[in-house]
C-alpha positions in Angstrom: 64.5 -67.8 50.0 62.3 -67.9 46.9 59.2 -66.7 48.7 61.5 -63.5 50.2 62.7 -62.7 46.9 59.2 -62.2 45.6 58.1 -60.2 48.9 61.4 -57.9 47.8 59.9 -57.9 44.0 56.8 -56.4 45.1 58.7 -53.8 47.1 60.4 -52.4 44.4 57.8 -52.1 42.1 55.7 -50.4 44.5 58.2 -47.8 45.6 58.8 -47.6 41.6 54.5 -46.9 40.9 54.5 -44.7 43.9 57.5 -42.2 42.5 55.5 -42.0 39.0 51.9 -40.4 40.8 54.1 -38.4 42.6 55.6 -37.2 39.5 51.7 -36.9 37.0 50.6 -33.4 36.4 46.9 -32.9 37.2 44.6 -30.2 34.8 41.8 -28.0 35.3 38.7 -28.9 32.9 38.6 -26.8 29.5 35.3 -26.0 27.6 35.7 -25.5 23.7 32.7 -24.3 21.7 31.3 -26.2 19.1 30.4 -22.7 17.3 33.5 -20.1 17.0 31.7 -17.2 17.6 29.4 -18.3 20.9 26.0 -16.9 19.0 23.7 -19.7 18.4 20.6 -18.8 16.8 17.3 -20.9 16.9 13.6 -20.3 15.8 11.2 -19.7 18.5 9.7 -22.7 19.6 12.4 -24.9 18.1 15.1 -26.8 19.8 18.8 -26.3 19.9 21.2 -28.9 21.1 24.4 -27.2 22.3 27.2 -29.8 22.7 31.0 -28.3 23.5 34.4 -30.5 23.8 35.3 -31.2 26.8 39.3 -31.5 28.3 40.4 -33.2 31.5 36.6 -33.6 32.5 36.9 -36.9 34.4 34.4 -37.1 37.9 33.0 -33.2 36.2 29.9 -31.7 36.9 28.8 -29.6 34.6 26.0 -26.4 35.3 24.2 -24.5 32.5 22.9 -21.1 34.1 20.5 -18.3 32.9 19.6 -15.4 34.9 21.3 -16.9 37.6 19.2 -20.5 37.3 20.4 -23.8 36.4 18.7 -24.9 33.4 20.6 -28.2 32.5 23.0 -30.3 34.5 24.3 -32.5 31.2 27.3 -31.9 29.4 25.2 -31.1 26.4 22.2 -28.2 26.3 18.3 -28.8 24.6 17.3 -25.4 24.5 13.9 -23.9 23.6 12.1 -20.3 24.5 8.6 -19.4 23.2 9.6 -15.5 22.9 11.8 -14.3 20.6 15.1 -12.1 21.8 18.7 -12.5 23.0 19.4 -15.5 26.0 22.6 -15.4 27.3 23.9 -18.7 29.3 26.4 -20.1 31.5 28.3 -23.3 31.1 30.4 -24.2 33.6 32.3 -27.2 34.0 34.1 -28.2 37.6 36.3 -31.0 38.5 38.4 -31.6 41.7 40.7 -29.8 40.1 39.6 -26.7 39.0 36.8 -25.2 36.7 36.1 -23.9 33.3 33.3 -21.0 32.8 32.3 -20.1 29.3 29.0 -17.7 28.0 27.4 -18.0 25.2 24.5 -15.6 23.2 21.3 -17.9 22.1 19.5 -15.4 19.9 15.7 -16.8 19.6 14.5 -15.8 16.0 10.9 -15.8 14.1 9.9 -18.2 12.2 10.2 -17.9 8.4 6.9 -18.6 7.3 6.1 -17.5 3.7 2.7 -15.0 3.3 0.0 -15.2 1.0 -1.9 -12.0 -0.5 -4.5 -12.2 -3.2 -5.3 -9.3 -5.3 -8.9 -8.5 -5.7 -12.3 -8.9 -3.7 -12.4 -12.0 -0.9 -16.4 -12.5 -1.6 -17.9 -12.0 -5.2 -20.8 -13.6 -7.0 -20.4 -14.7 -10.5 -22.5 -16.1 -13.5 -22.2 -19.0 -14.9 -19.4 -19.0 -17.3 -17.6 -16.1 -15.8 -14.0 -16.3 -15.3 -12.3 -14.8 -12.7 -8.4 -14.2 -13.2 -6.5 -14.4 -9.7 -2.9 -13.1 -8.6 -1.2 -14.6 -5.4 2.3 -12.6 -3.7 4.3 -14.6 -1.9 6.6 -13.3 0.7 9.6 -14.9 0.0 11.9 -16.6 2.9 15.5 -18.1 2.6 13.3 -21.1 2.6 12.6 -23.4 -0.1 8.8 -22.4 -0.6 6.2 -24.3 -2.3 3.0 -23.1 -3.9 -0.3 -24.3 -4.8 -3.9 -23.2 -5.5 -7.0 -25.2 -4.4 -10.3 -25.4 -5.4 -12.6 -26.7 -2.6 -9.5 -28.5 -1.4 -8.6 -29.7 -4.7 -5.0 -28.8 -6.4 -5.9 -26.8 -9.2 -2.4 -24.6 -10.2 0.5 -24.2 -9.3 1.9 -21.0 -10.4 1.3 -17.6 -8.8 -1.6 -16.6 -11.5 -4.5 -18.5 -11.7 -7.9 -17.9 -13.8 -11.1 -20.0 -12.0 -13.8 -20.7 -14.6 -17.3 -20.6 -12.6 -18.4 -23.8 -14.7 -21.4 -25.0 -12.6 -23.6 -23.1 -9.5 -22.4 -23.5 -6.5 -20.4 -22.5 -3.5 -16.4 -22.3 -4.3 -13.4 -21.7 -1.8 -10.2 -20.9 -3.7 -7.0 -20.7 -1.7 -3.9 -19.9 -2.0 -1.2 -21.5 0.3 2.8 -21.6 0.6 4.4 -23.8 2.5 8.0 -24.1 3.6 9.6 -26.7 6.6 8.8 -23.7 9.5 5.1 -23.5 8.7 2.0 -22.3 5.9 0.3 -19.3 5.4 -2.9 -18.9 3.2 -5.3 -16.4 1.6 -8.5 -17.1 0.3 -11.4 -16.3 -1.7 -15.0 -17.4 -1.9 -17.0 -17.4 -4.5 -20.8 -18.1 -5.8 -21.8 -19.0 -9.2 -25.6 -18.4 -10.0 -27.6 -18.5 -13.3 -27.3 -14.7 -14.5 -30.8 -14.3 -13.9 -30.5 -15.3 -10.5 -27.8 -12.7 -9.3 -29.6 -9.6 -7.9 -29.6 -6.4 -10.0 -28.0 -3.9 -8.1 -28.3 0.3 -9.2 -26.5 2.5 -6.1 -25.3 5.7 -5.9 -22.7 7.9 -3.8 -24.9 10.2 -3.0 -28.3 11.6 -3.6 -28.1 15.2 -3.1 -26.3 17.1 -5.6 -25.5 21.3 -5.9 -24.5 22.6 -9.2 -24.3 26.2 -11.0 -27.0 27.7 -13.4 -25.9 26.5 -17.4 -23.4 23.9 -15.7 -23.6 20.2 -16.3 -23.8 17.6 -13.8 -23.6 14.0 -14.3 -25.5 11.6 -11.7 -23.3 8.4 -12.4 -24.3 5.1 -10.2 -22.0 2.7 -8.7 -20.0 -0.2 -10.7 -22.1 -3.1 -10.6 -22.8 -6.2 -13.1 -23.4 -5.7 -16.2 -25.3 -8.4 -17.1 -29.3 -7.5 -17.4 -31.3 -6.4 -19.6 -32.4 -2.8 -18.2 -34.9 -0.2 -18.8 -34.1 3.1 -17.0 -36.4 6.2 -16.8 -35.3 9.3 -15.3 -37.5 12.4 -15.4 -37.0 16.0 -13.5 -40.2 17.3 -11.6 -39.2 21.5 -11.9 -37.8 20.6 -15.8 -40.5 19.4 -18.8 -39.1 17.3 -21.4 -35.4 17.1 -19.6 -35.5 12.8 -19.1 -33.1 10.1 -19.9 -33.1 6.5 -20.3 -29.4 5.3 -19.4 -28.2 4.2 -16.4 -26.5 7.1 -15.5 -28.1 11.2 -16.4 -26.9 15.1 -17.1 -28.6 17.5 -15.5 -28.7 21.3 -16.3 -30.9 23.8 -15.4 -31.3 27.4 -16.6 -32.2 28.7 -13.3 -31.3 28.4 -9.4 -33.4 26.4 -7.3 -34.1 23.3 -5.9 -35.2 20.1 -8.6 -36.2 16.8 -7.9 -35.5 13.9 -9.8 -36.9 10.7 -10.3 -35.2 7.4 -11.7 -35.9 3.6 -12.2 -34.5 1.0 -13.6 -36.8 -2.3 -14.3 -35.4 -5.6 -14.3 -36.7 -9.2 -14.7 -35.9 -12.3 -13.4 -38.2 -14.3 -15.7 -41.1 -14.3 -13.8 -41.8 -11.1 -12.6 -40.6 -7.1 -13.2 -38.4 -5.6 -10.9 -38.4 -1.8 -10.3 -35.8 -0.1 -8.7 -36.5 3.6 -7.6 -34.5 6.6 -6.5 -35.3 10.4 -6.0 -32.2 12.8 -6.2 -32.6 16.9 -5.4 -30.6 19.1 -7.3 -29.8 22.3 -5.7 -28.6 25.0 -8.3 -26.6 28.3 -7.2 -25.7 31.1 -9.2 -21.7 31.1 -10.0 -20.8 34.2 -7.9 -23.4 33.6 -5.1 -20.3 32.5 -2.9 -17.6 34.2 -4.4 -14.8 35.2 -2.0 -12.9 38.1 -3.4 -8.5 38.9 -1.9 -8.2 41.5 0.1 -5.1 43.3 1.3 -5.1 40.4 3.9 -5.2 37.8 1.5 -1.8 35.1 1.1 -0.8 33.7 -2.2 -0.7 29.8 -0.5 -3.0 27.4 0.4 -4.1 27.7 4.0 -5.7 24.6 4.5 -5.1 20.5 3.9 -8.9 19.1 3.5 -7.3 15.5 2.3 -4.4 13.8 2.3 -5.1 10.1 0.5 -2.3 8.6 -1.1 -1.5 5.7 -2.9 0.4 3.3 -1.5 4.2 4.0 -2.2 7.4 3.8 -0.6 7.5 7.0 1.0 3.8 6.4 2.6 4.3 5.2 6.6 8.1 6.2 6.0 9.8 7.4 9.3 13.1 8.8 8.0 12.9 11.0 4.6 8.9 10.4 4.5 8.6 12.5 7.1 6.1 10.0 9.1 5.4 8.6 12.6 4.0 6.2 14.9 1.0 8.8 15.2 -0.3 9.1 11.5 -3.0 6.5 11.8 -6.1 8.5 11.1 -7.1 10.5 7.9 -7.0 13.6 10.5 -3.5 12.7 11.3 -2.2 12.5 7.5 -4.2 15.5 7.2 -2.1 17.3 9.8 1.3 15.6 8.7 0.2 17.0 5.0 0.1 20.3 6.4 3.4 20.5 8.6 5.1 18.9 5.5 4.0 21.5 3.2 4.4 24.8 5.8 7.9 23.7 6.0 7.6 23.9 2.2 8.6 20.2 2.0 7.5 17.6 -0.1 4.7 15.0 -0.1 4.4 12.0 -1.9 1.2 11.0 -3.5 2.5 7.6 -3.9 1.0 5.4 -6.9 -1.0 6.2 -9.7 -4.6 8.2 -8.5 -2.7 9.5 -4.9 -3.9 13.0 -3.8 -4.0 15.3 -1.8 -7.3 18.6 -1.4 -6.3 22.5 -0.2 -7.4 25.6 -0.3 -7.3 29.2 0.1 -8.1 32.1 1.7 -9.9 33.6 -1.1 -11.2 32.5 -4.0 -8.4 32.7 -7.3 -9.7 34.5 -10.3 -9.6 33.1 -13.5 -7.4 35.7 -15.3 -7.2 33.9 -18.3 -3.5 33.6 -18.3 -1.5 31.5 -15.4 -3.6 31.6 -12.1 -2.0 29.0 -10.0 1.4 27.8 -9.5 2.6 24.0 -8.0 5.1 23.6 -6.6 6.7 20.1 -7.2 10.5 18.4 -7.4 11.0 17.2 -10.9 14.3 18.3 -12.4 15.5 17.5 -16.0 14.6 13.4 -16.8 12.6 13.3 -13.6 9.2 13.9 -14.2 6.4 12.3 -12.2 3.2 14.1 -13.6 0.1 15.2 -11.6 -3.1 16.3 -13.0 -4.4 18.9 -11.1 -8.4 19.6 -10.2 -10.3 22.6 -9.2 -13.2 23.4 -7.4 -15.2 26.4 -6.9 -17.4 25.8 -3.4 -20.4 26.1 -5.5 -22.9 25.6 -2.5 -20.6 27.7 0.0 -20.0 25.7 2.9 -16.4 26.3 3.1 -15.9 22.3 2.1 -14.5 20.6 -1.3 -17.7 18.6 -2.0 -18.6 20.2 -5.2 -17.8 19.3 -8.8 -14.1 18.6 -9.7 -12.9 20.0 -13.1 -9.6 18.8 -15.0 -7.3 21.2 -16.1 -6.5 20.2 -19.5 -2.9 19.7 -20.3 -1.1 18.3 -23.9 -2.2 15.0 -23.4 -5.6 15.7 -23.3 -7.8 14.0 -25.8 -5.0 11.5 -26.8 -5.7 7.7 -27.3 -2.9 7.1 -24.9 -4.8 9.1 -22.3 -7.3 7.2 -20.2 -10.1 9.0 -18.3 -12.1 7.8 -15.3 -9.1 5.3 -15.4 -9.3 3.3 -11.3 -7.2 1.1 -9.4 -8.2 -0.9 -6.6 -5.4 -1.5 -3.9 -5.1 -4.2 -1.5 -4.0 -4.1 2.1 -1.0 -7.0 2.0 -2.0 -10.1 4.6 2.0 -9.5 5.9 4.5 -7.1 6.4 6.9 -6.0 4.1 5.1 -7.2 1.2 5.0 -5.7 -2.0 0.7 -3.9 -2.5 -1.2 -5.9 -5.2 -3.5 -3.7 -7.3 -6.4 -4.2 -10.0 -7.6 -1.8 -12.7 -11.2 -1.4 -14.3 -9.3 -2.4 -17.2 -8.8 -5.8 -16.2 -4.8 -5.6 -15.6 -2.7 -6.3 -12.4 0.3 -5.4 -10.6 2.5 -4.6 -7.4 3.7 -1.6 -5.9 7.1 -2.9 -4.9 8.8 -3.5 -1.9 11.7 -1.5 -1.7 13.3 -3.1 1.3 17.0 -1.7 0.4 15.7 1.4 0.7 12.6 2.2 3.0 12.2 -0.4 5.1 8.6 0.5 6.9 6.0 -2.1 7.4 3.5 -1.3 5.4 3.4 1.0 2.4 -0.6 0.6 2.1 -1.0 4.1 4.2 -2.1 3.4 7.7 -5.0 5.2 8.4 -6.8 3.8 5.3 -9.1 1.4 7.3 -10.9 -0.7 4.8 -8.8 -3.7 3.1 -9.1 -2.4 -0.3 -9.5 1.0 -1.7 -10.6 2.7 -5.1 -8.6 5.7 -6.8 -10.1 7.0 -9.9 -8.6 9.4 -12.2 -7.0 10.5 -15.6 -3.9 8.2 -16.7 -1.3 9.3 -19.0 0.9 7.3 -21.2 3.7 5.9 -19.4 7.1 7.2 -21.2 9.5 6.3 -18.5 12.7 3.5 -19.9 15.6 2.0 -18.7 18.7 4.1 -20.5 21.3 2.1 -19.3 19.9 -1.4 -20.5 20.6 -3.3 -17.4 18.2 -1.4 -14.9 21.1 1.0 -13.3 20.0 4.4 -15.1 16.3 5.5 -15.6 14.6 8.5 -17.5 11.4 9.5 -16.8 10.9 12.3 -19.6 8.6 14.9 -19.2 5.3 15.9 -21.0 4.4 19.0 -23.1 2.4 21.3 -20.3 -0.5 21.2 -18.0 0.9 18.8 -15.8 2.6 19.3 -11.7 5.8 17.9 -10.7 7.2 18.1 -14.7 9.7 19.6 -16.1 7.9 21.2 -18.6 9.5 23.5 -21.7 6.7 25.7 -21.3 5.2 25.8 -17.8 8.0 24.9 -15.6 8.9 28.1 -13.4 12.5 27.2 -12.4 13.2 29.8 -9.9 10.8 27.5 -7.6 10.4 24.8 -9.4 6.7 25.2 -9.6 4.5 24.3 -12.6 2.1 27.1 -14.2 -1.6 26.7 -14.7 -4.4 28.7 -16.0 -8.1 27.9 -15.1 -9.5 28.2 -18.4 -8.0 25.1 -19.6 -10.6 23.3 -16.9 -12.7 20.4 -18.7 -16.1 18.8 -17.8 -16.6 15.2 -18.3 -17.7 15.3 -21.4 -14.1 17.2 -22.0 -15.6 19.7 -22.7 -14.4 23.6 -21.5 -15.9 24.8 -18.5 -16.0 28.8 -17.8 -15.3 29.1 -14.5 -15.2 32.6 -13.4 -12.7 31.0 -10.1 -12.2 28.7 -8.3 -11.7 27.9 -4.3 -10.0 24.7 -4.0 -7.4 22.7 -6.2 -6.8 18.7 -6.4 -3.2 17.5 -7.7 -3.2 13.4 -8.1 -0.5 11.0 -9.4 -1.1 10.5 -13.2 0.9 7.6 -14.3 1.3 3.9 -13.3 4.3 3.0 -13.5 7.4 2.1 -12.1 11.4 2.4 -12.9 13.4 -0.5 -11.7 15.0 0.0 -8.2 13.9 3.4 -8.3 10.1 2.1 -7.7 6.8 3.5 -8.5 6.5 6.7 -9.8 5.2 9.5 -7.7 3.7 12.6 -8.2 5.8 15.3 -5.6 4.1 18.1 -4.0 6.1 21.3 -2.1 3.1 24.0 -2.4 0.4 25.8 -3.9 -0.3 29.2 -4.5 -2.1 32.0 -6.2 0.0 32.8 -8.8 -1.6 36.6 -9.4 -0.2 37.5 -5.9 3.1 36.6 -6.8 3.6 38.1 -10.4 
């Protein structure tokens, strides 16, 4: 009886088990994210672990699919790509059950790797004792960054300015290097230190053919170089008795037209022996009016012709929206043509930074009426000035070209301690994009064109068809009067100056009907600053005057809209 009893126990409770599976629900699988949105973002060459929560997964198999291949067969994703751009993948999930089928968005991203840019020459040769002051940029990432200079591997600094102090002869490698947990970036420069006597004396010129007019100075300057021997020049004019010089640089003038020669040396020594270094320049002289081109019925009051559009670099210079650029201004022919649509459309131009220009001219040559002969047409309105100085040219040799002597037109500023001539900034092409533009001055100070990303987002504001790494602007720099009204950087003025000056809301000269500025080519100046008669005049320069820059509003910038012959439109 026992053993029956315990056959029917097992019975029941079999029955009893079999009722409850009958009675279980069974569920699909469900995938849940571990990121709400389904965007995961990675750095190219990185890994990304993707690992979602899983529901009623037991016996699953799980797929991972990307363009329609299987790319992981886990319940969890290592994901990698070497190309940065948007992946989109498939998890799907699958039990006897059912299935679960989620995408997600993988967006592969660059790297944030800081950039280096030094200001100033990569190769220079120094004396011993020399120092040579340094400036690093850093592009900044949402990384922690750290910085450091080296000396021929050696930590030196590690702020952004450093000064190197040639000390002994020999070969130096100074770097500059941020670092950050995606990568490093450096810049460098290399420098030799010799004895002074050993560093070679070096007396170059632009050019060795010259054309002037009869009674008209010309001044045959060389090339910066080191100043740092004990010279003895000679310069002597074949055609000219008694007309010599013994500087480093000469005036020449003659009386009559014709061709001169002129000879020059400069004698160095290195200790041991003399060194003589020669050069023969020819002078051809014209008479003022040989080349004159007088109106004629024909004639248009504005320019007709961009010769050169070379800016500074600026915020509006590469700029595809209100710049006015594209892909296809990469060659000083291109800006040349861009200067020249801009301006028929009577737009503006920027000549970005301080010593930005831009070379037209006519269809005759202007007269010099001794009242206002030319009119510029700029953008300033009242506390927005942005002064130019403007040039002029007559084509003394007749070519049709702007390779003659430039005169100033003398404005209020002229002759004022504030007021710096054959004042010259060196830019520097940035080693990254969007990266504010080191510069240098002959002057020995340093700065930045800004990077104005807020605002004008374009690579590169170091213009584009500039082809060396670093180039020179030289011109006349006026006092920088621009403040900060406000006090906390919302509200700046950028007052204007007496007269004499484009893109200024001048008192006296400002035309407001076209918002051109008024000029008369008696006020033109020769180096010396000296007046020049010039009977007219066949081309005109206008080029950024200040350097400076207002907050968020950036650099200053001389504006151009036109020019024109301001006796044609009285």
């Amino acid at each position: 009886m026992k053993k029956i009893s315990r056959y029917f126990l097992l019975l029941i409770t079999f029955v009893a088990l079999t009722a409850c599976n009958i009675d279980e629900e069974f569920f699909a699988p469900k995938i849940t994210l571990d990121n709400e949105t389904g965007i995961y973002t990675v750095k190219y060459g990185r890994e990304i672990v993707i690992t979602p929560k899983y529901e009623h997964v037991e016996n699953a198999t799980y797929t991972w699919t990307m363009e329609g291949e299987v790319i992981g067969t886990s319940p969890s994703l290592s994901f990698s790509q070497e190309k940065v751009g948007e992946y989109f993948v498939t998890i799907t999930v699958a039990t006897e059950y059912g299935s679960d089928e989620v995408e997600i968005r993988i967006d592969v991203v660059e790297l944030e790797i800081p950039t280096v840019s030094i200001a100033g020459n990569k190769k220079m040769t120094v004396a011993v004792g020399t120092e040579v002051p340094l400036n690093a940029t850093v592009r900044e990432t949402s990384l922690p960054t750290k910085f450091a200079w080296t000396v021929n591997e050696k930590v030196v600094s590690n702020a952004h300015d450093y000064t190197f102090i040639a000390k002994e002869i020999g070969n130096y490698v100074i770097n500059a290097t941020a670092t950050n947990d995606d990568g490093y970036h450096s810049d460098k420069v290399e420098v030799e230190v010799l004895n002074a006597e050993d560093i070679p004396f070096t007396w170059e010129f632009e050019k060795y053919s010259y054309h002037t007019v009869v009674g008209r100075k010309l001044l045959i300057k060389p090339l910066p170089s080191n100043d740092i021997y004990d010279v003895e020049y000679s310069w002597k004019v074949e055609e000219i008795s008694g007309l010599t010089g013994e500087d480093s640089q000469f005036v020449f003038v003659a009386d009559n037209s014709g061709v001169y020669h002129i000879n020059a040396e400069a004698t160095s020594s290195d200790n041991e022996n003399l060194i003589t270094t020669s050069h023969t320049f020819v002078v051809t002289v014209y008479d003022e009016k040989e080349f004159y081109r007088p109106k004629s019925g024909a004639s248009q009051a504005d320019w007709n012709r961009v010769f050169e559009y070379t800016p500074a670099p600026g915020q509006f210079i590469n700029e595809l929206k209100t710049g006015g650029f594209d892909a296809s201004h990469t060659t000083p022919e291109a800006a040349v043509t861009y200067a020249e649509n801009r301006l028929g459309e009577a737009n503006w131009i920027s000549l970005g930074g301080f010593g930005g220009y831009v070379i037209v001219g006519f269809d005759h040559s202007i007269n010099n009426t001794r009242t206002y002969d030319l009119g510029l047409i700029g953008n300033a309105f009242d506390g927005s000035s942005e002064p130019g100085i403007v040039w002029v040219m007559q084509d003394e040799n007749g070519n049709g070209f702007p390779d003659d002597t430039w005169y100033e037109l003398a404005g209020s500023e002229t002759g004022k301690l504030e007021t710096y001539r054959d004042y010259a900034v060196t830019y520097y092409r940035p080693t990254g994009t969007g990266m504010p533009v080191q510069w240098t001055d002959n002057y020995g100070n340093n700065g930045e064109i800004d990077y104005l990303a807020q605002f004008h987002d374009q690579d590169y504001y170091y213009p584009l068809w500039i082809g060396t790494d670093s180039y020179t602007l030289t011109g006349t720099r006026l006092e920088t009067r621009n403040y900060d009204q406000s006090g906390n950087g919302s509200y700046w003025i950028q007052p204007h100056y007496d007269w004499g000056y484009a893109d200024n809301f001048s008192p006296l000269d400002f035309n407001s009907s076209d918002k051109a500025n008024l000029f008369n080519i008696s006020n033109a100046i020769d180096f010396e600053g000296n007046p020049v008669n010039l009977n007219h005049i066949d081309f005109v320069k206008v080029q950024c005057a200040v350097n400076a820059k207002s907050g968020w509003l950036g650099e200053l910038s001389t504006e151009v809209c036109g020019f024109y012959d301001y006796s044609l439109k009285r």
